[in-house]
Structures are given as structure tokens and as C-alpha cells.
N, C-alpha and C positions, 0 to 999 in steps of 0.2 A: 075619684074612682080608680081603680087599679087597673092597670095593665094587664090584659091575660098574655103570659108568654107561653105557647104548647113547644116543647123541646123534646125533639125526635131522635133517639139513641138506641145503638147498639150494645153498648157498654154499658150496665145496671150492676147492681147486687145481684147475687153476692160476689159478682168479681168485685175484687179491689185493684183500682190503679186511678193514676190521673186523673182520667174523666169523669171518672163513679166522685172521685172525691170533690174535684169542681163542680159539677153539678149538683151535689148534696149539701155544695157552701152556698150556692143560687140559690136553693130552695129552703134551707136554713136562715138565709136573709134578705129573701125578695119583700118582706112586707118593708124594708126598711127603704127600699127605693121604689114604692106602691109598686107594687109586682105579685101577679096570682100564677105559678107557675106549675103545667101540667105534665106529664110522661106520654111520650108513645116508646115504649122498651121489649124486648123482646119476650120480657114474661106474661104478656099480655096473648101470645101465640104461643103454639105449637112450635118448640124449638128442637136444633140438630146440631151437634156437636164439630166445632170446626177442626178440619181437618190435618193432623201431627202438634192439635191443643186442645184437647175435649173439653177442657176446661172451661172454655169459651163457648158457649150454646148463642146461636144465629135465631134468627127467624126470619122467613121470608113472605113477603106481603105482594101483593101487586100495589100499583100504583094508586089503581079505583077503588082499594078498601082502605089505602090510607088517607086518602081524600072522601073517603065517608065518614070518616074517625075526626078528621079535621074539620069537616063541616058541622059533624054534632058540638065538637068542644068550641066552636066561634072563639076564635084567636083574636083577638090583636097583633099578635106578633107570633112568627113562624122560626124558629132557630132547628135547625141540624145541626146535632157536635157532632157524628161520625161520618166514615166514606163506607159503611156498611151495607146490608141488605134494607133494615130498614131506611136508611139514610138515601140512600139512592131512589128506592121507593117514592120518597117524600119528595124528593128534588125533582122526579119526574112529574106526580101530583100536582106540585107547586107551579110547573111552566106551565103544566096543559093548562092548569083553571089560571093563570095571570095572578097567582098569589106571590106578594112580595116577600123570600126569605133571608137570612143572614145563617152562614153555617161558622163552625173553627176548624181551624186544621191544629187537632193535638197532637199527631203523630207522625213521624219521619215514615210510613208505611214502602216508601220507596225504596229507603237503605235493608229494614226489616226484610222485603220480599227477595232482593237482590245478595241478601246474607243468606238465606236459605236456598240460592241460586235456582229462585222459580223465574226470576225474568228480571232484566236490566231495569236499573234503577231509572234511565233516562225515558223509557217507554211509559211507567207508572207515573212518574211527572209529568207527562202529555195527558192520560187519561185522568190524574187528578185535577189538572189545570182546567179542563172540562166540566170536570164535577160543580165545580168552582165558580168558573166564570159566570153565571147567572145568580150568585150569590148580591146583594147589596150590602154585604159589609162580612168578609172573611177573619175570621177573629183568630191574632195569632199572640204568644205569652211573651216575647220577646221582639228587641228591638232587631236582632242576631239574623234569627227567624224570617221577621220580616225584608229583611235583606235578601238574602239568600231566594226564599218565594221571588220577591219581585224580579229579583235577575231572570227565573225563569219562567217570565211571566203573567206571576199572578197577578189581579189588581183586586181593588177594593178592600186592603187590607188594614186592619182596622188593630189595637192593641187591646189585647187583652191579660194583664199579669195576673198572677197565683199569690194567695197568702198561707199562713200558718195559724193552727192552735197554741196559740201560746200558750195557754192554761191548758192545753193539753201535753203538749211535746215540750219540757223543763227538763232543767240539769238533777239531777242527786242532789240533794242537801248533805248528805254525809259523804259522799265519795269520794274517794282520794286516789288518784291516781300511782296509779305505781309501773315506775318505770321501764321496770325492768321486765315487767310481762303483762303488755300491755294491751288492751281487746280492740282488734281492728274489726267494725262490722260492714255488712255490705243489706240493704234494704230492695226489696222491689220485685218486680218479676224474674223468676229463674228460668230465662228462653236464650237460646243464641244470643240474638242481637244484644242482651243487655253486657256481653264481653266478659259475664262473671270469673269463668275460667283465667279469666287473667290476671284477676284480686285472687285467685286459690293457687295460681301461679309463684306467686310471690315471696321469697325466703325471707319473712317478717320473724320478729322475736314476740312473747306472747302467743296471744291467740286468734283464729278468723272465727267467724262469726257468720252465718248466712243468714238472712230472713225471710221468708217467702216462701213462694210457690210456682211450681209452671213444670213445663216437659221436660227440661233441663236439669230434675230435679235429681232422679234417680241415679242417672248416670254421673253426674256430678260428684251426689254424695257417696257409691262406689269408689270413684277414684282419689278423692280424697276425705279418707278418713277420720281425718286428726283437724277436722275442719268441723263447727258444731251448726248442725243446719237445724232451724228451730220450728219450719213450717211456714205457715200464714201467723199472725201476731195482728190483733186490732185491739182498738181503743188502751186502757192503761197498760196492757200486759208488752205492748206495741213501745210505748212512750217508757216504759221501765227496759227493756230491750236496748233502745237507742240511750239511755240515763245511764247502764253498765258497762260502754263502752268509751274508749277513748279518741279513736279517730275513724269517720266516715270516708271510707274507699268507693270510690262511686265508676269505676270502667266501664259506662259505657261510651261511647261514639255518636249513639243514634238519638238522644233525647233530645224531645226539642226543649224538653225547661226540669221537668225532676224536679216534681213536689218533696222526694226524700230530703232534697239537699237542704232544703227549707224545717223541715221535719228534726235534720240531724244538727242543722246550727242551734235552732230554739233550746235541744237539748244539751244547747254546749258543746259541741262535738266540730272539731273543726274536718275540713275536707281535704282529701287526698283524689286527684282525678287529672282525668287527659286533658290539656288543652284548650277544648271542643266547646261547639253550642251547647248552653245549657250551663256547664260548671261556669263557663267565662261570663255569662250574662248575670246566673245568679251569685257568684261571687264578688268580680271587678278587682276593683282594685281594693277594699275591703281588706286583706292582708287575713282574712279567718280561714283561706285553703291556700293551698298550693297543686299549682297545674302546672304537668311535665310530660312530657314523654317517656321520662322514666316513673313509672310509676311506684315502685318502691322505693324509690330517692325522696319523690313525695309524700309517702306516709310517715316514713320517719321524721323528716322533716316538720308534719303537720305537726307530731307530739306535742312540740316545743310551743304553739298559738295558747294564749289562754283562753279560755270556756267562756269565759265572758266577754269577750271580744266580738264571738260566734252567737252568742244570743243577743246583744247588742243588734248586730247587724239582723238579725231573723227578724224582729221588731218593726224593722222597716217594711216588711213586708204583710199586707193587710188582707184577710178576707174582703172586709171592708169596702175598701178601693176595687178590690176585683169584682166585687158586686153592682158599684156604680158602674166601673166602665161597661161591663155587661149591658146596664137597663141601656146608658149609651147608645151602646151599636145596635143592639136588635130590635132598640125604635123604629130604625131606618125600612124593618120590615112594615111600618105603621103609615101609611101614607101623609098622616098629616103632620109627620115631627122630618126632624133635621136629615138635611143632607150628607152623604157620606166625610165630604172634606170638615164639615164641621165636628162633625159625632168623631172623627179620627183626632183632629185637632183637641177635642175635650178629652178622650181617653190618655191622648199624652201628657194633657195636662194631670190628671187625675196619676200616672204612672210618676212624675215626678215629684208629684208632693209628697 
């Protein structure tokens, strides 16, 4: 008999990022790890546009009607992926009535708020550690990640890694690269925090490339002109975008993993990026990007990786596996299966193979 997992989110369609995309690989192959899994998302209410990102449509619940939502669907298992309205909502529900849950922390929300300089990153890390703490297994995509949480902190951290479409995101069959004017793109949301100005920054030969969407959009594409910004891009038209480029500039700072990066190897495209969590986790020592501080050092430099080196490496990385480790941990909201030390120990096992 299958598992019902109800998974309670902020983040839906039609936004695209991250979360919408990991959750639509859960629900894409929950039957495969007996899993029946449900939404509570914000299109289900009356939503309001959040504030300097309209894009983003909230909705706000009390506590007592998302614990009537929860008692109708009889869960098995409880998961929050966001620190949202509905998500908080849910977490409140969940202590009053002694419901066991497991949430993820997808996003650096800390560094994001303190970019927009609405309040100290160190302050949001105390209010998320709270969020948190009554979690039985906080699901994070890297090993990096988890570090960093635990220093401040967190417990019951549990691994949860990201995979790709390979038969979706592929190289060109016909492309041929050419040197001398060569397409650097940049993928994902166009806000602050993602650093994009910093790829438009850059006195590259060729051409830039933007994909996406967000508040950052307009002004952006004013000031640079000779830069081709294509919008929102999904499914093939997405995967031919990332196919006609040459190297993946990825600036930002704040991501905790960046499914683009995943995205831009599978297509052959090697990576140009800072340093940082995220590129450093999901490249390694891999040799298909280069991370620098100089970040134009690093683009040119990527030219020279071959395309097949970079879907090589994408390969390793499985829906799959992200989908076990998933049924995994959000067992732990299930009273009668495993303990957190075990369900952590099987996700890394799962994360290394």
C-alpha cells in the first residue's frame, strides 16, 4: 500500500525555480518508491502578490484551516518544502495537533533578505532555526549546506540531492562551436540576489545571453542592451536555449545547489562561476567548470572543457536517487518506520552511489 505523502508549498506553477521543479520530479516518480503524493499550494486560496515581486502570488491560511485540509487528505506523512505563509501555517497545525513533520530548507532566504537590506542575515537564521527545530528530518541538497546549517545550529539534517533530464536537457547534435564568438548564457531567476549584473558586467568576446524572469528584468535589460534577454523558456524551447550556447555563467553567491548547473552540463555546456556553495558541490573536482574569483578568467577559460566531459558528469546525477532519498526521510514523519540517524545514514548512502 502506498504512502500518502501531503506536501505543503509556497512555490507552485506557474512559477519556475527549484522547488516547483523538485517537487514535480516527486510527484513524477512517487509511484516508483510506493508514494501517493498531495499539494497544499497557494492556488488552492485567494492569493496576493508579494511585495517588490508580484510575480510571486502568497496566500495566507491560518493554522485551523490548514489542519482541516490535513485531516480531510489523512496523511501518512507531512513534508513542508517552504518557510512561507502557507508553510508556517502548517508547522504551526502540526505542533498543536502532535503531527509528526519533516520540512527542506531550499533556499539561502537569509543572504536573499539581507541583499535587499530588509534585515541582517544573522537575525533570519535564528527565526529559521525555529521554524525548523520541530522538524524530524530537515532536508537539505548538499553535503556544503549541511555544514554550514549545522554550524548554526540546525539539527536533524538529513540529505536530499537534485537530478536532471537527460532526455530533456542534451547537447546539439549539429553544433559546432566557434571560437571566436562564442554564446555565454546565464539561466534562472532575474532578482538581486542571483548577482546577474555581474555576468552583464563582463567584457566577454561573443555574445550574453539572459533566460528568465523576475524584477530585475527591466532594468537590467535597459542598461544593457547588446545583451539578448529571451524571457521565461520551458520544456524543449528551454533545452534548445541551453543546446546554442557555449559556456554556463552561473554568478550567483546565494544558491544552496542550482538545478541550472545540472541543466547546463547535461546540455554540454561547461560552467563558469564563483567559488561558492552550490557550484563547488555540484561540480568538485569534475574539471567541467571553473570557479574563480575572477569571473571572466573563468569563462574563457571554461571554453576550452569538452561538452562531453559536462554531460558525462550530469549523468551522475539522478531524479532517481533524489526520489528515494525523499520517501527516505519523510518516512521519519510516519511513526512506525526509521529513525532520523538511520534515514540520514541511507540518504548518504543513496547520495554516493
Amino acid at each position: 500500500m502506498a504512502v500518502r505523502v501531503l506536501v505543503v508549498t509556497d512555490a507552485w506553477l506557474p512559477q519556475i525555480n527549484g522547488v516547483v521543479r523538485s517537487i514535480e520530479a516527486l510527484i513524477a516518480k512517487a509511484s516508483t518508491q510506493e508514494m501517493e503524493i498531495s499539494l497544499i499550494f497557494p492556488g488552492m486560496f485567494r492569493t496576493f502578490p508579494l511585495p517588490t515581486y508580484p510575480e510571486i502570488r502568497l496566500a495566507f491560511k491560518s493554522a485551523k484551516s490548514i489542519a482541516h485540509i490535513i485531516r480531510e487528505r489523512e496523511p501518512d506523512c507531512i513534508h513542508i518544502a517552504t518557510e512561507g505563509p502557507l508553510g508556517f501555517a502548517a508547522q504551526r497545525a502540526c505542533k498543536k495537533n502532535g503531527w509528526r513533520f519533516s520540512t527542506a530548507y531550499h533556499t539561502r532566504f537569509p543572504e536573499y533578505i539581507a541583499e535587499r537590506k530588509l534585515a541582517p542575515a544573522s537575525l533570519i537564521y535564528r527565526f529559521l532555526n525555529r521554524f525548523h527545530s520541530a522538524s524530524e528530518a530537515v532536508l537539505v541538497a548538499t553535503k556544503a549546506l549541511e555544514t554550514d546549517l549545522r554550524e548554526r545550529g540546525f539539527q536533524n539534517l538529513v540529505r536530499w540531492t537534485r537530478g536532471v533530464d537527460t532526455a530533456l536537457f542534451r547537447p546539439a547534435t549539429n553544433r559546432v562551436r566557434d571560437r571566436a564568438a562564442p554564446v555565454f548564457i546565464y539561466v534562472g531567476r532575474i532578482s538581486i540576489e542571483k548577482n546577474i549584473e555581474q555576468f552583464l558586467r563582463l567584457e566577454l568576446p561573443g555574445r550574453k545571453v539572459v533566460v528568465g524572469d523576475g524584477p530585475d528584468r527591466k532594468r537590467l535589460q535597459k542598461a544593457y542592451p547588446s545583451a539578448c534577454f529571451t524571457g521565461a523558456l520551458e520544456g524543449e524551447a528551454l533545452a534548445a536555449a541551453y543546446a546554442s550556447a557555449d559556456v554556463f555563467v552561473f554568478p550567483s553567491r546565494t544558491d544552496t545547489f542550482g538545478l541550472v548547473l545540472l541543466e547546463a552540463l547535461a546540455s554540454g555546456l561547461p560552467i563558469a562561476a564563483f567559488p561558492v556553495m552550490g557550484p563547488r558541490d555540484v561540480i568538485g573536482d569534475s574539471g567541467c567548470g571553473v570557479m574563480s574569483e575572477d569571473l571572466r578568467a573563468a569563462a574563457i577559460a571554461a571554453l576550452a572543457i569538452p561538452s562531453q566531459l559536462c554531460v558525462d558528469h550530469a549523468a551522475r546525477f539522478s531524479w532517481d536517487a533524489s526520489v528515494r532519498q525523499f520517501a527516505v526521510a519523510v518516512r521519519l514523519g510516519h511513526p512506525a518506520l526509521e529513525d532520523a540517524i538511520s534515514a540520514s545514514a541511507q540518504c548518504d548512502k543513496i547520495a554516493a552511489e
